[in-house]
MARVEX-693259 format. One line per field, with one value per residue: residue number from 1; z, y, x of N, C-alpha, C in turn; residue in three letters. Coordinates in Angstrom, 1 decimal. Atoms other than C-alpha are relative to their C-alpha. Layout:
BEGIN
num (NUM | ...)
n_up (Z | ...)
n_north (Y | ...)
n_east (X | ...)
ca_up (Z | ...)
ca_north (Y | ...)
ca_east (X | ...)
c_up (Z | ...)
c_north (Y | ...)
c_east (X | ...)
residuo (ala | ...)
//
This chain:
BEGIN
num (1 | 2 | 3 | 4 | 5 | 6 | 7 | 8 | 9 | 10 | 11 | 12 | 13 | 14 | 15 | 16 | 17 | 18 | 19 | 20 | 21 | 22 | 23 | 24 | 25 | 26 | 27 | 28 | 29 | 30 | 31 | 32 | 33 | 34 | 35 | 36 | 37 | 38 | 39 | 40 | 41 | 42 | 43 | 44 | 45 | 46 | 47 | 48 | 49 | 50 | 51 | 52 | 53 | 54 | 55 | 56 | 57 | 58 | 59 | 60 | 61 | 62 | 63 | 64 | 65 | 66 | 67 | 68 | 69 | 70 | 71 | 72 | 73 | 74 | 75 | 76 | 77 | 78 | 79 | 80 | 81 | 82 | 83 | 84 | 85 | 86 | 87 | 88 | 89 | 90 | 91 | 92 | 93 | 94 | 95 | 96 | 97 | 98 | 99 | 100 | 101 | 102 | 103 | 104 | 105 | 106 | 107 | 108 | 109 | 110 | 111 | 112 | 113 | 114 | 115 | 116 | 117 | 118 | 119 | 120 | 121 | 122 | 123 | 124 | 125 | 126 | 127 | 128 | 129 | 130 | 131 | 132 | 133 | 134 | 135 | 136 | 137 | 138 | 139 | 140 | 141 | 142 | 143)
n_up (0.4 | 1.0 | 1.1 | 0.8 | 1.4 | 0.7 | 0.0 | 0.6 | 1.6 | 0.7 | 0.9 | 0.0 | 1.5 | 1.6 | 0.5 | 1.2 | -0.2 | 0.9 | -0.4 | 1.0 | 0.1 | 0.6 | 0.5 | -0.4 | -0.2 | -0.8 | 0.1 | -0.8 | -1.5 | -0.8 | 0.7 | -0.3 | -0.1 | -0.6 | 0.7 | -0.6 | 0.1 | 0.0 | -0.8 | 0.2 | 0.0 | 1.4 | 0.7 | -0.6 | -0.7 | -1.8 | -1.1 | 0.8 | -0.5 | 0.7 | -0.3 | 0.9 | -0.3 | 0.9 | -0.2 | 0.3 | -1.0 | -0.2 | -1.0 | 0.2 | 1.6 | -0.8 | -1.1 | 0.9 | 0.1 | -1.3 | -0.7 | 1.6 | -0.3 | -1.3 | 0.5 | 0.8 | -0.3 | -1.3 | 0.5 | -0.2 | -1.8 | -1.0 | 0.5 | -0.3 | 1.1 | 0.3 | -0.7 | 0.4 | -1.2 | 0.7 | -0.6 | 0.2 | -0.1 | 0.8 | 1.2 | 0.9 | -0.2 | 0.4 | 0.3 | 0.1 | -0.2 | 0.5 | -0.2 | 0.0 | 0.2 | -0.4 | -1.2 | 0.2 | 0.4 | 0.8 | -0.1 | -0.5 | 1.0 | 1.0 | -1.0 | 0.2 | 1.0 | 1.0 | 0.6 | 1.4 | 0.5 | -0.9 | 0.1 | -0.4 | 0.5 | -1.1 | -1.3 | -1.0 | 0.6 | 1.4 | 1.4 | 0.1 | 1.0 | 0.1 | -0.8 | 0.6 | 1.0 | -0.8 | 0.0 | 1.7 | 0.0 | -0.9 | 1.0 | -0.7 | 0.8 | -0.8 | 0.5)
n_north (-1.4 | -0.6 | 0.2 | -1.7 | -0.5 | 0.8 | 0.9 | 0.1 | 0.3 | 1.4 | 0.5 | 1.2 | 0.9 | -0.5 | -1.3 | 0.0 | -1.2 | -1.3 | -1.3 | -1.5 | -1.2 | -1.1 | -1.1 | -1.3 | -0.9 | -0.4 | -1.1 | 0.1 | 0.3 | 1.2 | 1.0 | 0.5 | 1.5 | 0.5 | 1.7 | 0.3 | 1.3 | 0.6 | 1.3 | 0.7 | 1.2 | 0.3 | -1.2 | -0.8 | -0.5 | 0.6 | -0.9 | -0.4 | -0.5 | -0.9 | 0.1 | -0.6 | -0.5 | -1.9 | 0.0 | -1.1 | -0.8 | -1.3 | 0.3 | -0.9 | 0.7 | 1.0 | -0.1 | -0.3 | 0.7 | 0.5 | -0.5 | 0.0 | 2.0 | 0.5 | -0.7 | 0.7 | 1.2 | -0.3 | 0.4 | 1.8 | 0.7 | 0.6 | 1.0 | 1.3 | 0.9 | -0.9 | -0.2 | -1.0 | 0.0 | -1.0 | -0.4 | -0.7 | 0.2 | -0.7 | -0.7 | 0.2 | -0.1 | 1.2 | 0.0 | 1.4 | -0.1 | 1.1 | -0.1 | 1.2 | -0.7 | 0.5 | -0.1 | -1.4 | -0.4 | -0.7 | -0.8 | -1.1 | -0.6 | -0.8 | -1.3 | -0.8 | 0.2 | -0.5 | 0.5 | 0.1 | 0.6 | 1.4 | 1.5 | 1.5 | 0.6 | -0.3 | 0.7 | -0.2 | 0.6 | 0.0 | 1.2 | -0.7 | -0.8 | -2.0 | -0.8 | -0.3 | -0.9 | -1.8 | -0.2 | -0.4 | -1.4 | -0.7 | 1.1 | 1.0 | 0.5 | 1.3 | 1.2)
n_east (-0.3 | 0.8 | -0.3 | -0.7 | 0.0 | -0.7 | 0.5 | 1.1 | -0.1 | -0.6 | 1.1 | 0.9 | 0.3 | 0.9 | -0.7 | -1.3 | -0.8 | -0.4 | -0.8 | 0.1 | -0.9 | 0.0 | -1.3 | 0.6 | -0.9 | -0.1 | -0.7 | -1.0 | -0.4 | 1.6 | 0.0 | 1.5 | 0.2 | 1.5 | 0.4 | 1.5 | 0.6 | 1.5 | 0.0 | 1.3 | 0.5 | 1.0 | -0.3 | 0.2 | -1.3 | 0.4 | -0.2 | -1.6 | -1.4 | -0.9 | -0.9 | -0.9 | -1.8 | -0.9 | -1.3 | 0.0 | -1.0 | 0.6 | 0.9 | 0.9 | -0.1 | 0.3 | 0.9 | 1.0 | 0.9 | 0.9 | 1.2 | 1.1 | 0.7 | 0.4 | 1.5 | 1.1 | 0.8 | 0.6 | 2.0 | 0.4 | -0.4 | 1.2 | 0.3 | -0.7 | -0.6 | -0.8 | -1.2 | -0.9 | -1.2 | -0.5 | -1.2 | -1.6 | -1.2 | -1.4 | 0.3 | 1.0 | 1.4 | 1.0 | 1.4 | 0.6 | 1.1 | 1.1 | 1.1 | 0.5 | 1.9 | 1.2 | 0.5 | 0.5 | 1.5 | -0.8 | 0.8 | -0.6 | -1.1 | 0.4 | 0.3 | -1.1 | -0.7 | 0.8 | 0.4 | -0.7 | -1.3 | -0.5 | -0.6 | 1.4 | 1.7 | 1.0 | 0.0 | -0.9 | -1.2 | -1.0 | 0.1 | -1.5 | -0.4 | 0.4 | -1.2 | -0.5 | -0.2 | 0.4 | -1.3 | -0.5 | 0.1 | -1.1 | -2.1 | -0.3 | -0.6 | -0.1 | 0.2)
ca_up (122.3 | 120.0 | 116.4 | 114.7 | 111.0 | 109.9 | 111.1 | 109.2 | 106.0 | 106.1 | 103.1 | 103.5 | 102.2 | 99.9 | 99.2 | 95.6 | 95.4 | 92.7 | 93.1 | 91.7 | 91.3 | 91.0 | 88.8 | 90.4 | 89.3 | 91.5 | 92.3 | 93.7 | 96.8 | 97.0 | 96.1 | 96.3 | 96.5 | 96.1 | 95.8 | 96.5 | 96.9 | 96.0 | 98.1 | 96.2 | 96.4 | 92.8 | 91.3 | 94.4 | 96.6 | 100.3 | 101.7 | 99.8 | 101.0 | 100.7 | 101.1 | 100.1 | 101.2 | 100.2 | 100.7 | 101.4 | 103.0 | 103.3 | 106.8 | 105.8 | 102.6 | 105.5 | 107.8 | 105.2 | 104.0 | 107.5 | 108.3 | 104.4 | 105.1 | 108.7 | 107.3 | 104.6 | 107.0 | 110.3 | 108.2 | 108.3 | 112.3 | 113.7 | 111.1 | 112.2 | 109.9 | 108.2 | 109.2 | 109.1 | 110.4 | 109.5 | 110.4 | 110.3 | 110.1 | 109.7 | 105.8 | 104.9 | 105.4 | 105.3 | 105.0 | 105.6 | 104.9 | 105.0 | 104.4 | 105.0 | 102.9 | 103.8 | 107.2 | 106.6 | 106.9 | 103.7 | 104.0 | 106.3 | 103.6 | 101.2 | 103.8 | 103.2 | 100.0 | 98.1 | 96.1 | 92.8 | 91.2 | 94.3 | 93.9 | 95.5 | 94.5 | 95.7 | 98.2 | 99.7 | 97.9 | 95.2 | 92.0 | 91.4 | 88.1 | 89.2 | 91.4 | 88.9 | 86.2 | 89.2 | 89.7 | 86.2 | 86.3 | 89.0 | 86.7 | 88.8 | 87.2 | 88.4 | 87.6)
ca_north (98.5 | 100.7 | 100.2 | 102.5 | 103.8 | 101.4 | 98.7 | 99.7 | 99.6 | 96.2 | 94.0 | 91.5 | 88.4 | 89.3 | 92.2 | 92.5 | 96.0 | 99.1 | 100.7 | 104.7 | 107.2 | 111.0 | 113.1 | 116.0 | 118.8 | 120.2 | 123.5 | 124.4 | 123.0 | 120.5 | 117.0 | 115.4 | 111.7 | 110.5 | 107.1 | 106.1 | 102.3 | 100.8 | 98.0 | 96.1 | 93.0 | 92.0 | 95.2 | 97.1 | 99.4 | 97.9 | 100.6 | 103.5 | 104.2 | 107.4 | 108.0 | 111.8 | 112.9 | 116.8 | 116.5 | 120.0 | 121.4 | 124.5 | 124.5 | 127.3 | 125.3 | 122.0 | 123.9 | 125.3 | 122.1 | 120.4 | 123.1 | 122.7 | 118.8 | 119.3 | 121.9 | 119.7 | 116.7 | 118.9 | 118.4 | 114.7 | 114.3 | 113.1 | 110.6 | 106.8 | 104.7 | 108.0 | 108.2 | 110.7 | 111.2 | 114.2 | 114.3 | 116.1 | 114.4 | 115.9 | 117.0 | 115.7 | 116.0 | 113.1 | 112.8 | 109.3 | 108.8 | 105.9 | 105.1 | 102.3 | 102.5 | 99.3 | 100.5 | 104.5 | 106.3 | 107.7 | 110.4 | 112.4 | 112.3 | 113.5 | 116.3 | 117.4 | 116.8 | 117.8 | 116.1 | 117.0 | 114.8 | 112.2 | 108.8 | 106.7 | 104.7 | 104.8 | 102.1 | 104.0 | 101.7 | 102.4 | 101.0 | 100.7 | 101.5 | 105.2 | 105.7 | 104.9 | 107.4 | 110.2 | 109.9 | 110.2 | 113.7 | 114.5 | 112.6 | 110.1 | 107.3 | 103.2 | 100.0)
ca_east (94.3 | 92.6 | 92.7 | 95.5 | 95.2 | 97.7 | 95.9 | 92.9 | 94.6 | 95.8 | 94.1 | 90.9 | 90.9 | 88.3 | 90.0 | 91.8 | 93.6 | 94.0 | 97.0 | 96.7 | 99.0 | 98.7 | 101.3 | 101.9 | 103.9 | 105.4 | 107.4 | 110.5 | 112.0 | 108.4 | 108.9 | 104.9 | 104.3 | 100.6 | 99.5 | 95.8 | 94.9 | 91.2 | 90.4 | 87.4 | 85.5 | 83.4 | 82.6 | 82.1 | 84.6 | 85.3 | 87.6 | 90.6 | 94.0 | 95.3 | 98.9 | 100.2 | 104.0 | 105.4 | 108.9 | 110.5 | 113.7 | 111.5 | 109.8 | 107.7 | 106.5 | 105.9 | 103.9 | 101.6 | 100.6 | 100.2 | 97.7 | 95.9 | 95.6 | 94.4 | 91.8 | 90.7 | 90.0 | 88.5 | 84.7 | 85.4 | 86.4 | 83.1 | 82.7 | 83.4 | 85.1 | 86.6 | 90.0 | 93.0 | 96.2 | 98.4 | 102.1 | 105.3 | 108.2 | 111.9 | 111.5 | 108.2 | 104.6 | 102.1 | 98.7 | 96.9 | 93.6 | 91.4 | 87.9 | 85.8 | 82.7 | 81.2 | 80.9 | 80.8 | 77.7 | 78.0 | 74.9 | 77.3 | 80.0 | 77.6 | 76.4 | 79.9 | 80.7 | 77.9 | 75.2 | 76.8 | 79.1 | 79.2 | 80.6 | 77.4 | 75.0 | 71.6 | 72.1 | 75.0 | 77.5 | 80.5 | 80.9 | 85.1 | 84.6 | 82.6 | 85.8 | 88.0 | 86.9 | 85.9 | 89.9 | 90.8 | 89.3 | 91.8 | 95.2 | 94.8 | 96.1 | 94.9 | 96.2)
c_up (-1.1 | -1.3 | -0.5 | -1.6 | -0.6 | 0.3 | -1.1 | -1.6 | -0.6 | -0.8 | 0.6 | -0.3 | -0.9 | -0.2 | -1.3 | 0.3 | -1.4 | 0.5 | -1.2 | 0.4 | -0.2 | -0.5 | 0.2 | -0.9 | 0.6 | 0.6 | 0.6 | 1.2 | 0.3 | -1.1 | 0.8 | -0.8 | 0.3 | -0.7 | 0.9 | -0.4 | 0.0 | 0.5 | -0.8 | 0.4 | -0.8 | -0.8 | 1.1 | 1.0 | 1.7 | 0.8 | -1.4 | 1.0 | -0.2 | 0.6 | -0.9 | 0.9 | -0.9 | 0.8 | 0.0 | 0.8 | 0.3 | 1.5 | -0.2 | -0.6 | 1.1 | 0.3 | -0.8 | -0.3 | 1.0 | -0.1 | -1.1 | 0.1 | 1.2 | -0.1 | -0.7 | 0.9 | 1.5 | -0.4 | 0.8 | 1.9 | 0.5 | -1.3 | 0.0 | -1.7 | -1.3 | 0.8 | -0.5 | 0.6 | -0.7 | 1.3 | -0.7 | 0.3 | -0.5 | -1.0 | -0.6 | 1.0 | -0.3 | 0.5 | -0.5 | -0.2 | -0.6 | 0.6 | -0.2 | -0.3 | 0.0 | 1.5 | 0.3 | 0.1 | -1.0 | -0.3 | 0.5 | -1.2 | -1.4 | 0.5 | -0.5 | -1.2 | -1.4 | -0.8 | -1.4 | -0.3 | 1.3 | -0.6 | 0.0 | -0.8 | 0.8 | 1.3 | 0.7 | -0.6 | -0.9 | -0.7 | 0.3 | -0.8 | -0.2 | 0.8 | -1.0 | -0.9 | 0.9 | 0.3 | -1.2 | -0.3 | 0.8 | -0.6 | 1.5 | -0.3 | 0.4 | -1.0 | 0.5)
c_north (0.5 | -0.4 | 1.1 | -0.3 | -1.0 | -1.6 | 0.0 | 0.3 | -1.0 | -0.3 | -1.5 | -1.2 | -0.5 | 0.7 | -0.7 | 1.6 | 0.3 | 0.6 | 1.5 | 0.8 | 1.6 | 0.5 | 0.8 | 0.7 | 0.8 | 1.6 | -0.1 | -0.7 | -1.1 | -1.0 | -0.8 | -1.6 | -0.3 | -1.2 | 0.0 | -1.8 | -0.1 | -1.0 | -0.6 | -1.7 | -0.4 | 1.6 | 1.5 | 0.4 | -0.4 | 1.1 | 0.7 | 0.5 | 1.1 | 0.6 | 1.4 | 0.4 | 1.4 | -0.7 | 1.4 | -0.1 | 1.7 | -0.1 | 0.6 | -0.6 | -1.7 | 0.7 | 0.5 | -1.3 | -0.9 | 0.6 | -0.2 | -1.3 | 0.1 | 0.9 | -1.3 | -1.2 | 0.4 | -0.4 | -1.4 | -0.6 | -0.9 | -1.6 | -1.6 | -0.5 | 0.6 | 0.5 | 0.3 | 0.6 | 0.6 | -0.2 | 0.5 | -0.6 | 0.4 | 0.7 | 0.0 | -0.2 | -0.7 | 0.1 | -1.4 | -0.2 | -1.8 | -0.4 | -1.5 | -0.2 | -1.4 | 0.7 | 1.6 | 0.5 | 1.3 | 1.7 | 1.2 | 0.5 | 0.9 | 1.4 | 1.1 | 0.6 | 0.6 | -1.3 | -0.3 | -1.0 | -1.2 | -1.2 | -1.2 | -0.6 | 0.3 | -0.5 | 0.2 | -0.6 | 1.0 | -0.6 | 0.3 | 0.8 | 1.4 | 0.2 | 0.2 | 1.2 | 1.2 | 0.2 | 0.2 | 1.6 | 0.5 | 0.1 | -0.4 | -1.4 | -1.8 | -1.0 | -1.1)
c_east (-0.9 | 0.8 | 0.8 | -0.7 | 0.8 | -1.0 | -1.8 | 0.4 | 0.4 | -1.0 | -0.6 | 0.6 | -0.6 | -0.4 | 0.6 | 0.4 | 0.6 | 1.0 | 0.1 | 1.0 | -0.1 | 1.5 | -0.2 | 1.3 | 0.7 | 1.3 | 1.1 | -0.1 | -1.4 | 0.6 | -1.3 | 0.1 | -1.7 | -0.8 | -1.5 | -0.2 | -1.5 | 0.0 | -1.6 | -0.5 | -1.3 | 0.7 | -0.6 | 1.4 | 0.0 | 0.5 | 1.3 | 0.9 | 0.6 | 1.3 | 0.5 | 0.6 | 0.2 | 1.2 | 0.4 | 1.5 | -0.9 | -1.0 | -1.3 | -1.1 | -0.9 | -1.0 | -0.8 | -1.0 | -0.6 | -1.4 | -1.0 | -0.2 | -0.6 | -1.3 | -1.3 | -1.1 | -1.0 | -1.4 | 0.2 | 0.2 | -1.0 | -0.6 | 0.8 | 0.5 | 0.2 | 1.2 | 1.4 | 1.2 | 0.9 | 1.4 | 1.2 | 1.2 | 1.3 | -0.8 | -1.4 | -1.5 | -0.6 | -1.1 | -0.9 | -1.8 | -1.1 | -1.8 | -0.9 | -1.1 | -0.9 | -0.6 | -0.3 | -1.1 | 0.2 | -1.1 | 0.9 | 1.5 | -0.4 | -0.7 | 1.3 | 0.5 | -0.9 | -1.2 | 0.1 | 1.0 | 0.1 | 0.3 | -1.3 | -1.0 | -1.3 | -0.2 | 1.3 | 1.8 | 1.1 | 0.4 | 2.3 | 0.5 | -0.2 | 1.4 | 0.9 | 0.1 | -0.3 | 1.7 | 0.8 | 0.0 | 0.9 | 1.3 | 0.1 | 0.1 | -0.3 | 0.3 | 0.1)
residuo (unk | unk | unk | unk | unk | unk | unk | unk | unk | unk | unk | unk | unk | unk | unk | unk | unk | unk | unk | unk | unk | unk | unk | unk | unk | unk | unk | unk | unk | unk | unk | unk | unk | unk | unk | unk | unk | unk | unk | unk | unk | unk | unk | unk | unk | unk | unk | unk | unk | unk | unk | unk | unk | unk | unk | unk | unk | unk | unk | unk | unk | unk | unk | unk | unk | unk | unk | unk | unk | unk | unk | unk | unk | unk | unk | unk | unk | unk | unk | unk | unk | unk | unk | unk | unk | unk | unk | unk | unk | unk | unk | unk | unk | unk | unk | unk | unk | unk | unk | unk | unk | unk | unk | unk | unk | unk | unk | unk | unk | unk | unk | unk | unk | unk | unk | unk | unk | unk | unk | unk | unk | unk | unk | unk | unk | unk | unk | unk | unk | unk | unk | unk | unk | unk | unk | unk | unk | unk | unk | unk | unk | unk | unk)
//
C-alpha cells in the first residue's frame, strides 16, 4: 500500500526528537493547538512534524481555516517528500505537515519560499540549531 502521512512521521532509529510548541492566543470561540516536532541526527535536521488543531463550535470559523491551510500548502503539492493533509473533523480543524529534508529537493522549497531568511545550508542541509532560533522568531518554543 502506499505510504500514509502517519507513517511518515514515525521516528528513525537515529532519530532523537525536539518537541516545540507554539503559544497562540487565541480569540473567541477558537481553541488552537500547535506542536511542531524536529526529528535530528548529530547536529543536522532529518525530517519536522507539524501538528496544528483550531478547535471551534463555529463552523464558519472551521471552514475559513480549512480553506487558509489548504491555500498555504497548494505551492507545496508537486513537491515529493513534502507532505500535507488537511482535515475537518466534527469541531476541529487539523493540519499535518511533514517534511523530509534528507530526501526533499530543497531548491523547490526555496523557489517558494524565498531566498531571504531561508533555513538551508549551502549543501541543501539544516542545521537544528538554524531551525531552532528561525522558530523562536515565530514564539515557537523547543525543548
Amino acid at each position: 500500500g502506499k505510504e500514509t502521512i502517519e507513517d511518515k512521521m514515525k521516528q528513525e532509529d537515529n532519530e532523537k526528537v525536539l518537541h516545540c510548541v507554539r503559544n497562540v492566543t487565541t480569540q473567541d470561540n477558537i481553541d488552537a493547538d500547535i506542536k511542531y516536532s524536529i526529528y535530528y541526527d548529530g547536529d543536522y535536521v532529518t525530517k519536522t512534524v507539524s501538528i496544528e488543531k483550531v478547535t471551534s463550535k463555529d463552523k464558519d470559523i472551521l471552514n475559513q481555516y480549512k480553506e487558509a491551510y489548504e491555500k498555504v500548502f497548494s505551492s507545496y503539492k508537486g513537491i515529493d517528500y513534502y507532505d500535507n493533509k488537511v482535515e475537518k473533523n466534527g469541531n476541529t480543524v487539523s493540519s499535518i505537515t511533514v517534511i523530509n529534508y534528507q530526501k526533499v529537493d530543497t531548491n523547490k522549497i526555496i523557489e517558494i519560499e524565498g531566498k531571504e531568511d531561508n533555513i538551508f545550508e549551502e549543501d541543501g542541509k539544516v542545521k537544528k540549531d538554524t531551525l531552532v532560533n528561525f522558530y523562536k522568531k515565530y514564539g515557537i518554543t523547543c525543548k
